[in-house]
PDB file of N, H, CA, C and O in Angstrom:
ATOM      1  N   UNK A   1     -21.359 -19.754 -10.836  1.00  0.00           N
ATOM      2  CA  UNK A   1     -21.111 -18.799  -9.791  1.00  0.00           C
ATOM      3  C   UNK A   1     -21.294 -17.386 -10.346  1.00  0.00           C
ATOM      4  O   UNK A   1     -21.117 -17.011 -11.505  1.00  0.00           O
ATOM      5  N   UNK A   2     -21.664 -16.719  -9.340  1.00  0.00           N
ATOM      6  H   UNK A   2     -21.808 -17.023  -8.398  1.00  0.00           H
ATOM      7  CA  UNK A   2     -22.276 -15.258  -9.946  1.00  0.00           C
ATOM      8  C   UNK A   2     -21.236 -14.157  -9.413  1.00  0.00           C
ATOM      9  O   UNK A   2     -21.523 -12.974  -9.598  1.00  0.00           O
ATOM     10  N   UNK A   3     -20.200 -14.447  -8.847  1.00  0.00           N
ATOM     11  H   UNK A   3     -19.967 -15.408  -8.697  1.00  0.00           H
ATOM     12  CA  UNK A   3     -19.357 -13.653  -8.564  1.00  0.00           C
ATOM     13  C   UNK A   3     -18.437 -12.797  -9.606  1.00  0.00           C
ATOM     14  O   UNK A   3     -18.198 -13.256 -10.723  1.00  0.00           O
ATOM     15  N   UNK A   4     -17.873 -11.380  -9.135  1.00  0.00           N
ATOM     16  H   UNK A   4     -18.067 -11.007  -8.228  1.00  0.00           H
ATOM     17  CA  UNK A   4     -16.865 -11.159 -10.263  1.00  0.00           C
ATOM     18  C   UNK A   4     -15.497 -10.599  -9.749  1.00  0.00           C
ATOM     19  O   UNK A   4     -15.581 -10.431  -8.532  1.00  0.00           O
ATOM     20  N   UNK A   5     -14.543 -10.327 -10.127  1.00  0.00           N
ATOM     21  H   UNK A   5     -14.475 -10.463 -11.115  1.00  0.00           H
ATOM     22  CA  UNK A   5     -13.139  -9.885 -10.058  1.00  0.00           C
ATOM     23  C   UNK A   5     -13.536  -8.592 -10.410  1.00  0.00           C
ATOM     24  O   UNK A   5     -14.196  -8.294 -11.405  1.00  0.00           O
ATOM     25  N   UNK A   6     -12.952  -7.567  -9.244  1.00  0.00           N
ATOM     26  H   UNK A   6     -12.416  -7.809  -8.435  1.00  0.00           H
ATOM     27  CA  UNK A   6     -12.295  -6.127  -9.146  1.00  0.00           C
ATOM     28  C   UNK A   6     -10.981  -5.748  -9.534  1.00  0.00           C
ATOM     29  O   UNK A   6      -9.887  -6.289  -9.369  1.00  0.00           O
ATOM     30  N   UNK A   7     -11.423  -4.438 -10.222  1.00  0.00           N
ATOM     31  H   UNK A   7     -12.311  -3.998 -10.356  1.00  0.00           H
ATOM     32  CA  UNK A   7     -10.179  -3.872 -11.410  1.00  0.00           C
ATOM     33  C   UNK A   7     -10.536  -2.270 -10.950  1.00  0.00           C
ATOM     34  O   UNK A   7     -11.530  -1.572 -10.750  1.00  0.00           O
ATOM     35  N   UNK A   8      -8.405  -2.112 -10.905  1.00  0.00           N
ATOM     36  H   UNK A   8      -7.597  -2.678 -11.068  1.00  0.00           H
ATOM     37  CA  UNK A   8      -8.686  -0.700 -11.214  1.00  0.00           C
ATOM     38  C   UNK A   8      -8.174  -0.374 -12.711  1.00  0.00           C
ATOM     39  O   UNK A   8      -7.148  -0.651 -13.332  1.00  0.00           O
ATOM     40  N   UNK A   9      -9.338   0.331 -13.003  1.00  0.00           N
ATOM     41  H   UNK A   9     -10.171   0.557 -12.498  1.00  0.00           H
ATOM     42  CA  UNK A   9      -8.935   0.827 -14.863  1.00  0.00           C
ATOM     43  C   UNK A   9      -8.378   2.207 -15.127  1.00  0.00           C
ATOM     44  O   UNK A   9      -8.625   3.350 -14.741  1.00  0.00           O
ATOM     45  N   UNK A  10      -7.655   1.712 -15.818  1.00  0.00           N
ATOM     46  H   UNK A  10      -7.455   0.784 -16.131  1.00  0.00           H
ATOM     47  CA  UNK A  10      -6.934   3.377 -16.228  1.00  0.00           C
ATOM     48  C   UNK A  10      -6.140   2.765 -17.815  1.00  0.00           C
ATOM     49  O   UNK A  10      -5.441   1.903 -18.348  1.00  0.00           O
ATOM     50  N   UNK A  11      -7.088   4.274 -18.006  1.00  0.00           N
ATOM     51  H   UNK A  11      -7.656   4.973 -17.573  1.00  0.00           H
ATOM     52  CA  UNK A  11      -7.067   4.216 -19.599  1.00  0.00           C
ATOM     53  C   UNK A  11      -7.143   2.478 -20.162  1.00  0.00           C
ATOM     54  O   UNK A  11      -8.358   2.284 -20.113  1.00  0.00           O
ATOM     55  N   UNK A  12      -6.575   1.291 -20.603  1.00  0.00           N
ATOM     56  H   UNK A  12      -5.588   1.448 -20.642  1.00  0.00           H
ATOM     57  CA  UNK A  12      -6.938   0.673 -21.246  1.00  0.00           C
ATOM     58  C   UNK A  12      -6.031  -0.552 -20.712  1.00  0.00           C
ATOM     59  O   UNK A  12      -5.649  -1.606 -21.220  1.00  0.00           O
ATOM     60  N   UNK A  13      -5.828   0.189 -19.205  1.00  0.00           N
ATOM     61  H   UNK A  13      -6.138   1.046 -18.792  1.00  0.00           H
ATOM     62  CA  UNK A  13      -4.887  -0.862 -18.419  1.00  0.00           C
ATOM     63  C   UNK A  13      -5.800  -1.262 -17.417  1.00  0.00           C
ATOM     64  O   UNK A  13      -6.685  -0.497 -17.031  1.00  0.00           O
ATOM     65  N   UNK A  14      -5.597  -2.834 -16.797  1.00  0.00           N
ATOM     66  H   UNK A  14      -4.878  -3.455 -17.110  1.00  0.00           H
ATOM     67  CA  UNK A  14      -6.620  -3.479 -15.812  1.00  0.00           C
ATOM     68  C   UNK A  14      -5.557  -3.835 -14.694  1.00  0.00           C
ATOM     69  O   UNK A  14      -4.424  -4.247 -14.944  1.00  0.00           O
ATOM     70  N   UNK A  15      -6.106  -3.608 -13.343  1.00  0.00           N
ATOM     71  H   UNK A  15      -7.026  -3.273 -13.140  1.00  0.00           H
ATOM     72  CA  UNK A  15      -5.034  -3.536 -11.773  1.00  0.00           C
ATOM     73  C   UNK A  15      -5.910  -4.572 -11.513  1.00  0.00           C
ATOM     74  O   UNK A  15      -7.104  -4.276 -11.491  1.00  0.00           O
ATOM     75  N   UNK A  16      -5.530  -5.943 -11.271  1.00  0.00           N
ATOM     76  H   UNK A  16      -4.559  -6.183 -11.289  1.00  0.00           H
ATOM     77  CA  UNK A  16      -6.839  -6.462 -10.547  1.00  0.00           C
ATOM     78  C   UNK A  16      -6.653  -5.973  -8.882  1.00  0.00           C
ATOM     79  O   UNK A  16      -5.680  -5.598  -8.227  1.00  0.00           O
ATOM     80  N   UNK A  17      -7.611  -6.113  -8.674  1.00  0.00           N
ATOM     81  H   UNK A  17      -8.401  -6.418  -9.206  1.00  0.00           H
ATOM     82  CA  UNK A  17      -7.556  -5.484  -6.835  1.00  0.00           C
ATOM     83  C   UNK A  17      -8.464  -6.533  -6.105  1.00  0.00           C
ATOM     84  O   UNK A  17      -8.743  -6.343  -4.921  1.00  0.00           O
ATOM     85  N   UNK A  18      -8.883  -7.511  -6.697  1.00  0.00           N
ATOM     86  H   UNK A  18      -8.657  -7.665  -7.659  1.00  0.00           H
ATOM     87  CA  UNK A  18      -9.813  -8.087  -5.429  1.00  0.00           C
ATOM     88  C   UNK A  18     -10.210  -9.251  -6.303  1.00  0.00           C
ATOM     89  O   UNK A  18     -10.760  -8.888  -7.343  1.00  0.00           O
ATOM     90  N   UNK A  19     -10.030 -11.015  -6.104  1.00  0.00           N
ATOM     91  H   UNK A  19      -9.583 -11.310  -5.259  1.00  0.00           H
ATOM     92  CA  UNK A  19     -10.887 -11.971  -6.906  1.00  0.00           C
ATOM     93  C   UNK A  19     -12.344 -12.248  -6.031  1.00  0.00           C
ATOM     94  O   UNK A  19     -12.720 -11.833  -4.935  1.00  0.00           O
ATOM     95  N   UNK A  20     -12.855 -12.977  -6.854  1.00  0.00           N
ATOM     96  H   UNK A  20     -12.549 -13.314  -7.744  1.00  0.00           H
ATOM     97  CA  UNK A  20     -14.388 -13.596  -6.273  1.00  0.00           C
ATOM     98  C   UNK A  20     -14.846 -12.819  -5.771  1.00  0.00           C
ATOM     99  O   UNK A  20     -15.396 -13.285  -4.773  1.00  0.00           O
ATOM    100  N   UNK A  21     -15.074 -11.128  -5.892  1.00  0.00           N
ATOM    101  H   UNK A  21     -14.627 -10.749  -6.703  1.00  0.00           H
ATOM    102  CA  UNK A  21     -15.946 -10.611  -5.093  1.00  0.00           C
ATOM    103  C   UNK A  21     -17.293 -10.966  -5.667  1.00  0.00           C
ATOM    104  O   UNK A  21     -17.645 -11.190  -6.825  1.00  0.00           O
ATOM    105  N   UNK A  22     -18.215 -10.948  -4.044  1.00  0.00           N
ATOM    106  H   UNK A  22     -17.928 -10.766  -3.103  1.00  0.00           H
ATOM    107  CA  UNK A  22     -19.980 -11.148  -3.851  1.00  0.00           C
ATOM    108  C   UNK A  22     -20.185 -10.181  -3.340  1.00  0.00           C
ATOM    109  O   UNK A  22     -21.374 -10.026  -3.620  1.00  0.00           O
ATOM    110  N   UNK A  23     -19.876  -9.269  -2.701  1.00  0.00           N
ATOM    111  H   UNK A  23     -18.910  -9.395  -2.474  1.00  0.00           H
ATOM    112  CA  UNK A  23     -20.516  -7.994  -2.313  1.00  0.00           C
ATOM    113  C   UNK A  23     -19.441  -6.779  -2.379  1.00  0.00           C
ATOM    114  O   UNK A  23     -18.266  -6.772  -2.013  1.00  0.00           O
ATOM    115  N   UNK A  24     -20.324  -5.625  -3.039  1.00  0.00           N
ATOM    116  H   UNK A  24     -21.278  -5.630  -3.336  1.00  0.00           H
ATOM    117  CA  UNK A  24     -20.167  -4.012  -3.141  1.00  0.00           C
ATOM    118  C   UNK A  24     -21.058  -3.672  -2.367  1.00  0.00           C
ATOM    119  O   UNK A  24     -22.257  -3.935  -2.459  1.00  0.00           O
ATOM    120  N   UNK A  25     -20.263  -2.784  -1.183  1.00  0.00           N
ATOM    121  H   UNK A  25     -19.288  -2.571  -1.108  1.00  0.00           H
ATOM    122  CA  UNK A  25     -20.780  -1.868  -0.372  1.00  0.00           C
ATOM    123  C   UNK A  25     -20.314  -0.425  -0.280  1.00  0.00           C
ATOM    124  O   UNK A  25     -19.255  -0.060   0.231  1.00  0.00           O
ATOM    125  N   UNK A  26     -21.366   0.461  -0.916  1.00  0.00           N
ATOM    126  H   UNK A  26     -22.227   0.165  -1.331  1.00  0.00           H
ATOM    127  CA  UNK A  26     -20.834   1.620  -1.002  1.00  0.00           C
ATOM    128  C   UNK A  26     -20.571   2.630   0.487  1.00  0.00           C
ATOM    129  O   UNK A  26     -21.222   2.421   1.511  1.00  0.00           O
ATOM    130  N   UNK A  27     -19.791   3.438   0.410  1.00  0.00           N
ATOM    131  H   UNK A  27     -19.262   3.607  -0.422  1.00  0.00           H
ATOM    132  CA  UNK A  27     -20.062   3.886   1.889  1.00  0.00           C
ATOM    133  C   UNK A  27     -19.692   5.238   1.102  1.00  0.00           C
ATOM    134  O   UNK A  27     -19.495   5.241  -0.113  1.00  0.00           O
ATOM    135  N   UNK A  28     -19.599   6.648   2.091  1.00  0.00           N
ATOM    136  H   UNK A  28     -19.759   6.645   3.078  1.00  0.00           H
ATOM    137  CA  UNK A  28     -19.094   7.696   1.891  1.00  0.00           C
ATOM    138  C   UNK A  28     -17.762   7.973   0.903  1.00  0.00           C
ATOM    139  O   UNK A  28     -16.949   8.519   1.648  1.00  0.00           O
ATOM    140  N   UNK A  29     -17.325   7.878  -0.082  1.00  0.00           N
ATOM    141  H   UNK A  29     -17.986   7.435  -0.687  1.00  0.00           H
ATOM    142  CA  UNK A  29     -16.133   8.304  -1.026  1.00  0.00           C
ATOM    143  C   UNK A  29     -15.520   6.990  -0.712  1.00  0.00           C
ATOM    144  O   UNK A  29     -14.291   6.953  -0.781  1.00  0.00           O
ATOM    145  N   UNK A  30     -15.935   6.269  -0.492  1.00  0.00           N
ATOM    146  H   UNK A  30     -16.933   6.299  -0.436  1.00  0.00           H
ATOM    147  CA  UNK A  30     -15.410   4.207  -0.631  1.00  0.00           C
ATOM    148  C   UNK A  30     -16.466   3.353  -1.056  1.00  0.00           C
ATOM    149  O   UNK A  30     -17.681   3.391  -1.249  1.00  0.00           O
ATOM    150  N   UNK A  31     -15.374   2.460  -1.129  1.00  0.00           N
ATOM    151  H   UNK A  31     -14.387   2.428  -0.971  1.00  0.00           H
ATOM    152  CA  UNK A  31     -16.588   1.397  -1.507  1.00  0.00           C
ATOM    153  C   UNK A  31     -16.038   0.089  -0.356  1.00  0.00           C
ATOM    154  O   UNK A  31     -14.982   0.157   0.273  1.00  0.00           O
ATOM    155  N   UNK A  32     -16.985  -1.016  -0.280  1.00  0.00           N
ATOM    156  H   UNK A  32     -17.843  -1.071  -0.791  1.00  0.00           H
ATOM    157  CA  UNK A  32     -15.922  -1.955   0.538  1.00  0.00           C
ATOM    158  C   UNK A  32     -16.201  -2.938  -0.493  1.00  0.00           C
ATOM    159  O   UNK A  32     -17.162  -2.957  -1.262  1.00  0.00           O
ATOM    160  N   UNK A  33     -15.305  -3.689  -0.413  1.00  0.00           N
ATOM    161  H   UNK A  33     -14.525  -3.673   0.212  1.00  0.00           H
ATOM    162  CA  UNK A  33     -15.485  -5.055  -1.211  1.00  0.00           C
ATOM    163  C   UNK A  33     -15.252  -6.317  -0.412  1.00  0.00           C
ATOM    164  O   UNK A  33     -14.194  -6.662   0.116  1.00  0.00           O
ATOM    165  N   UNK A  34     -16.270  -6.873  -0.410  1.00  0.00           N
ATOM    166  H   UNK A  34     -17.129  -6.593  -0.838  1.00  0.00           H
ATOM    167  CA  UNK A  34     -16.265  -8.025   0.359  1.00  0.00           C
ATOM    168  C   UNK A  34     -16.201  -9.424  -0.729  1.00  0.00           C
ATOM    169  O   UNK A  34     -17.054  -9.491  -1.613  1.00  0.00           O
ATOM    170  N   UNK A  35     -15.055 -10.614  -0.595  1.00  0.00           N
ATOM    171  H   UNK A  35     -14.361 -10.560   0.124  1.00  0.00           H
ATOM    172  CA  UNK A  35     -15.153 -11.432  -1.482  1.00  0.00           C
ATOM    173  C   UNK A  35     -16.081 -13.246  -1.059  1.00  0.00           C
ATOM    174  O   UNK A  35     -17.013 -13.278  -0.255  1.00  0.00           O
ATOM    175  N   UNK A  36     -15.728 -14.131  -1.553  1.00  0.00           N
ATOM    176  H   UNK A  36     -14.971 -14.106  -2.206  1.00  0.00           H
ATOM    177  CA  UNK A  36     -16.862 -15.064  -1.213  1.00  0.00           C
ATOM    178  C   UNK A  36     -16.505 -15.894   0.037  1.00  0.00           C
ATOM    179  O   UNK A  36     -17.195 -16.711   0.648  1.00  0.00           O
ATOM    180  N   UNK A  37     -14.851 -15.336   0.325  1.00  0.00           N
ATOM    181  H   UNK A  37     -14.290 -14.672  -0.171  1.00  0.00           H
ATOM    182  CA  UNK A  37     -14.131 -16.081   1.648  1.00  0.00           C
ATOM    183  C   UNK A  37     -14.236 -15.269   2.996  1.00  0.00           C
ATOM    184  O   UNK A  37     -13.708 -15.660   4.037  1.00  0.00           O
ATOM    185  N   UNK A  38     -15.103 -13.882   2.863  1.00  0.00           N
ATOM    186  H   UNK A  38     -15.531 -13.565   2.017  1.00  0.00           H
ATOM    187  CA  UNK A  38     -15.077 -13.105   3.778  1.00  0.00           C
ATOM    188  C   UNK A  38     -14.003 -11.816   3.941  1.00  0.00           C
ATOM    189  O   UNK A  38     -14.071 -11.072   4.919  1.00  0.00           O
ATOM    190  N   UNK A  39     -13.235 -11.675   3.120  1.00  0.00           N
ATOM    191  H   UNK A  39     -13.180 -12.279   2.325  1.00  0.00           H
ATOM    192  CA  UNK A  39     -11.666 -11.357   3.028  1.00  0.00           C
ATOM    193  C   UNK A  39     -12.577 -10.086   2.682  1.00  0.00           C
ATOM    194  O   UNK A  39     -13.637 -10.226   2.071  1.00  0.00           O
ATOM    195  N   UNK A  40     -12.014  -8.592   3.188  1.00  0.00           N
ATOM    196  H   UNK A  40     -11.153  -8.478   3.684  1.00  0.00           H
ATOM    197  CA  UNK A  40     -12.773  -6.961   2.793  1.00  0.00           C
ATOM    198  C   UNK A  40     -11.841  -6.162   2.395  1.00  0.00           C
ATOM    199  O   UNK A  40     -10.833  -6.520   3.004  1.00  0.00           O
ATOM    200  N   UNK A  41     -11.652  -5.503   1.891  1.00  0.00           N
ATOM    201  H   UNK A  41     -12.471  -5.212   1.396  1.00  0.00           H
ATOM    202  CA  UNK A  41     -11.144  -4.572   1.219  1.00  0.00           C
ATOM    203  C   UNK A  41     -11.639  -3.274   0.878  1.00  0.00           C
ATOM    204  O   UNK A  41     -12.490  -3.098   0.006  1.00  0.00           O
ATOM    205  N   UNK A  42     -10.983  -2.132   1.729  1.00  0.00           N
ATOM    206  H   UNK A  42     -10.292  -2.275   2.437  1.00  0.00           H
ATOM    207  CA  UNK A  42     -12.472  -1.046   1.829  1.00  0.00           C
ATOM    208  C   UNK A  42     -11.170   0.332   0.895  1.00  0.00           C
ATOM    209  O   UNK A  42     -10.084   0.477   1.455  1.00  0.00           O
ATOM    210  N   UNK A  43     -11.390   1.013  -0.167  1.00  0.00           N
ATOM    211  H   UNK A  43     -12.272   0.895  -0.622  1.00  0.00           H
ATOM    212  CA  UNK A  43     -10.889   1.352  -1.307  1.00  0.00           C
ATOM    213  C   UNK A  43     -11.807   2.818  -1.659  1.00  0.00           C
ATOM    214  O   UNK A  43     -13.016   2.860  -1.891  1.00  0.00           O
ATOM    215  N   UNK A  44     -10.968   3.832  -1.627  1.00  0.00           N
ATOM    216  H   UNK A  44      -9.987   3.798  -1.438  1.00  0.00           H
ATOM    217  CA  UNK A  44     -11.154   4.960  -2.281  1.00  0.00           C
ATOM    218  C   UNK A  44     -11.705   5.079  -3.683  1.00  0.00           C
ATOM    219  O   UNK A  44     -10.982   5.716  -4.450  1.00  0.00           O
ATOM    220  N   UNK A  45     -12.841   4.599  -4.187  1.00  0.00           N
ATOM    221  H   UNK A  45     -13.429   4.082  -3.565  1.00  0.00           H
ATOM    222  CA  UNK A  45     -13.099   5.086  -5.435  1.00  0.00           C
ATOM    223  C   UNK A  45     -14.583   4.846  -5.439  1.00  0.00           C
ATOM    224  O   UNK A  45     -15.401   4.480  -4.595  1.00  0.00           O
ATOM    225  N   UNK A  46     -14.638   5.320  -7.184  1.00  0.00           N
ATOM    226  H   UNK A  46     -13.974   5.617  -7.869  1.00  0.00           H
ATOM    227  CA  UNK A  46     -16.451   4.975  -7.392  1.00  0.00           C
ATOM    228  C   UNK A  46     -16.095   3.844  -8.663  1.00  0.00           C
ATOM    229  O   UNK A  46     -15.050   3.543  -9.239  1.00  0.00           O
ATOM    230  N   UNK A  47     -17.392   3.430  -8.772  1.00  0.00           N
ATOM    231  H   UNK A  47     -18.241   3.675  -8.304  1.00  0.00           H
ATOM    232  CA  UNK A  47     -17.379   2.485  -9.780  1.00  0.00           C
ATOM    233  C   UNK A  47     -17.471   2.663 -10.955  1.00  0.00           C
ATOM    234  O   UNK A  47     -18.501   3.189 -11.378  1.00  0.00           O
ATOM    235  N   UNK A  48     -16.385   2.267 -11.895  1.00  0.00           N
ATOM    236  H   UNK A  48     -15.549   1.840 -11.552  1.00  0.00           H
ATOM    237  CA  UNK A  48     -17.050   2.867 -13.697  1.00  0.00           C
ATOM    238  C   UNK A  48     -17.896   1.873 -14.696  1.00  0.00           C
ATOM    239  O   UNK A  48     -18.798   2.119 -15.497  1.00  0.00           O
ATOM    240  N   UNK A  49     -17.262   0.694 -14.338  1.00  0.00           N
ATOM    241  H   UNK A  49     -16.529   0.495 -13.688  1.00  0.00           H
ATOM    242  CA  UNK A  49     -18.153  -0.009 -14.927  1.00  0.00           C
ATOM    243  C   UNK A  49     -18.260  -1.663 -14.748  1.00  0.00           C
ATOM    244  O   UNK A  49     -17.449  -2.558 -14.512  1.00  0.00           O
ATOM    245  N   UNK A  50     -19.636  -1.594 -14.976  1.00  0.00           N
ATOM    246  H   UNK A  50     -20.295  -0.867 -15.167  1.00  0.00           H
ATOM    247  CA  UNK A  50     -20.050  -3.283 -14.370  1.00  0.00           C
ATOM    248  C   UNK A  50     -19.868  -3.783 -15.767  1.00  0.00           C
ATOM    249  O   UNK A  50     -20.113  -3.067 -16.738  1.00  0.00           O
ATOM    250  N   UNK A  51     -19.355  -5.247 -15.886  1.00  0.00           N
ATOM    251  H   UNK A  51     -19.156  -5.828 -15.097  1.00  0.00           H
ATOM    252  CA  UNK A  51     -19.316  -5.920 -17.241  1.00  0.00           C
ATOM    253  C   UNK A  51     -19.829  -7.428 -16.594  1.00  0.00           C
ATOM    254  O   UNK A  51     -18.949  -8.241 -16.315  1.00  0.00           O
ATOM    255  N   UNK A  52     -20.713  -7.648 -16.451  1.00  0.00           N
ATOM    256  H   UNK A  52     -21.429  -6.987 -16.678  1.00  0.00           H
ATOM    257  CA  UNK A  52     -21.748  -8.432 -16.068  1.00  0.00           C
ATOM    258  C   UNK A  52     -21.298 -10.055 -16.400  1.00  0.00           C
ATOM    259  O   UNK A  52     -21.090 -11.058 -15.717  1.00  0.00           O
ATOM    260  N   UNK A  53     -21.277  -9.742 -17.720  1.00  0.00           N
ATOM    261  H   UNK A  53     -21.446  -8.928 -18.275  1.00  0.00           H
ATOM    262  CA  UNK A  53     -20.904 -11.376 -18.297  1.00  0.00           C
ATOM    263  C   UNK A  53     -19.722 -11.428 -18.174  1.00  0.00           C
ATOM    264  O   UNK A  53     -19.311 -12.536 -17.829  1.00  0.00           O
ATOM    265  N   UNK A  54     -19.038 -10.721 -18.307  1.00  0.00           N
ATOM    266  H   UNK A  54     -19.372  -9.821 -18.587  1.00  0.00           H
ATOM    267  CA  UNK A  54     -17.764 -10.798 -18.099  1.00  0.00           C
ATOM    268  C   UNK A  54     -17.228 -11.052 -16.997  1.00  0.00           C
ATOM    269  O   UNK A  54     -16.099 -11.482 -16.762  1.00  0.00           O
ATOM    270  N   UNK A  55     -18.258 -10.714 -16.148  1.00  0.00           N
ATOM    271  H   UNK A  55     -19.176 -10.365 -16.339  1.00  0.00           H
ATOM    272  CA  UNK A  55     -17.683 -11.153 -14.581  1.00  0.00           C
ATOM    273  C   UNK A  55     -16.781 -10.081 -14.175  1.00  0.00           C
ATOM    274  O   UNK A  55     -15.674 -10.587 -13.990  1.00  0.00           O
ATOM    275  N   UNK A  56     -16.755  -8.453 -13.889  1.00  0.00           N
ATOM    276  H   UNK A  56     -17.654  -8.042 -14.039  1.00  0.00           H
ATOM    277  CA  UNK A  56     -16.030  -7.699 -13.919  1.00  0.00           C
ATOM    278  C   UNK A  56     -16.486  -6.458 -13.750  1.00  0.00           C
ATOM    279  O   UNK A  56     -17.168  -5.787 -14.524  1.00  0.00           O
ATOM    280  N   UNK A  57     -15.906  -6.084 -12.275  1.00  0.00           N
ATOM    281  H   UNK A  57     -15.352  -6.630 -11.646  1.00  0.00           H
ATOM    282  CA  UNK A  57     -15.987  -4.610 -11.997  1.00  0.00           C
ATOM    283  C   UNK A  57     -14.952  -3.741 -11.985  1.00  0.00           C
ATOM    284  O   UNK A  57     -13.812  -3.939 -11.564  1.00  0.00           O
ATOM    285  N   UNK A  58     -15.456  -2.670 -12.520  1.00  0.00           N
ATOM    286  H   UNK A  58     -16.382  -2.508 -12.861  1.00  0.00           H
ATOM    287  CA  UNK A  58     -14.203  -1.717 -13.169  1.00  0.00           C
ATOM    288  C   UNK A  58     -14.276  -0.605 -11.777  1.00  0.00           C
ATOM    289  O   UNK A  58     -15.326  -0.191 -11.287  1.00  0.00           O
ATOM    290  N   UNK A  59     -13.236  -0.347 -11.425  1.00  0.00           N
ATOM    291  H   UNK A  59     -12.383  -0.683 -11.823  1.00  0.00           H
ATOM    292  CA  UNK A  59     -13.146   1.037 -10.415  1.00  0.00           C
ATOM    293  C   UNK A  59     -12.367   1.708 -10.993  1.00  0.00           C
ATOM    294  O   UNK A  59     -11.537   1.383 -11.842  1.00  0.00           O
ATOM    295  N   UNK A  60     -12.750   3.300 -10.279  1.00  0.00           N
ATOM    296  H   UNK A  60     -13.424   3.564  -9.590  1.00  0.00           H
ATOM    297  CA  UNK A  60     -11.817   4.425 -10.377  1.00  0.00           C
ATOM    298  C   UNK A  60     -11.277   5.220  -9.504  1.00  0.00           C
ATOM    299  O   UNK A  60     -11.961   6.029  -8.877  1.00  0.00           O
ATOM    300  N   UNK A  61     -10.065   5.109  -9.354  1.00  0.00           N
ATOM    301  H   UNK A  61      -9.509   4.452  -9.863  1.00  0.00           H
ATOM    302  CA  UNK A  61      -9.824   5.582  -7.889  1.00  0.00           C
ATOM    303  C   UNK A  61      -9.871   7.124  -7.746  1.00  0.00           C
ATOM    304  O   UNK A  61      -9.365   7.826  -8.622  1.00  0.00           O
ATOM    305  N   UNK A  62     -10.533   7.719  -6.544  1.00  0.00           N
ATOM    306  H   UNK A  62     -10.944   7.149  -5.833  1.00  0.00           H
ATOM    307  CA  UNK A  62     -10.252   8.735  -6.118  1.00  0.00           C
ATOM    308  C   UNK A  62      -9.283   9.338  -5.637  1.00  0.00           C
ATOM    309  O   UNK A  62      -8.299   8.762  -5.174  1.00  0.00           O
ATOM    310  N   UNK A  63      -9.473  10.891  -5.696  1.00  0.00           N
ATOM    311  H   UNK A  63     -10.272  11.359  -6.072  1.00  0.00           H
ATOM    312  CA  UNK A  63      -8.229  11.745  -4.916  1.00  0.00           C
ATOM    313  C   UNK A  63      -8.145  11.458  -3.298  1.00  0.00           C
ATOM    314  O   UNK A  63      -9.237  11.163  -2.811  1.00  0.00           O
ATOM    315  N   UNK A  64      -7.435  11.480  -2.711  1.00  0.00           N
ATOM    316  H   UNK A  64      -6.548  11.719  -3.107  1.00  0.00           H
ATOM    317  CA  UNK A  64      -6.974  11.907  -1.140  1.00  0.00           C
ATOM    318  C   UNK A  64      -7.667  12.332  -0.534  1.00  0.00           C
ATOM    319  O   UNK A  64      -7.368  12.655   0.615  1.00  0.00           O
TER     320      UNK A  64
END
């Protein structure tokens, strides 16, 4: 399966925020996250980093 788990990172700490996500959709100062059950989650931030094999997207949340 090619899916990965959403994280918010700060400093060297991991929030998970979302399992099995299959789709990132960026929109205006969000992103949505859609996972493989349909379940969305639409979240104030940008992305810092993809870890591919790892199966793992890193977010950063934005201001207000």
């Amino acid at each position: 399966m090619c899916e990965a788990n959403a994280y918010f990172k700060v400093g060297d700490q991991e929030e998970l925020l979302l399992e099995n996500v299959d789709k990132v959709i960026p929109q205006e100062n969000w992103l949505l996250l859609e996972d493989i059950f349909g379940h969305r989650k639409l979240v104030r931030a940008r992305i810092k980093e993809l870890s591919l094999v790892d199966h793992k997207i890193y977010l950063e949340k934005l201001e207000q």
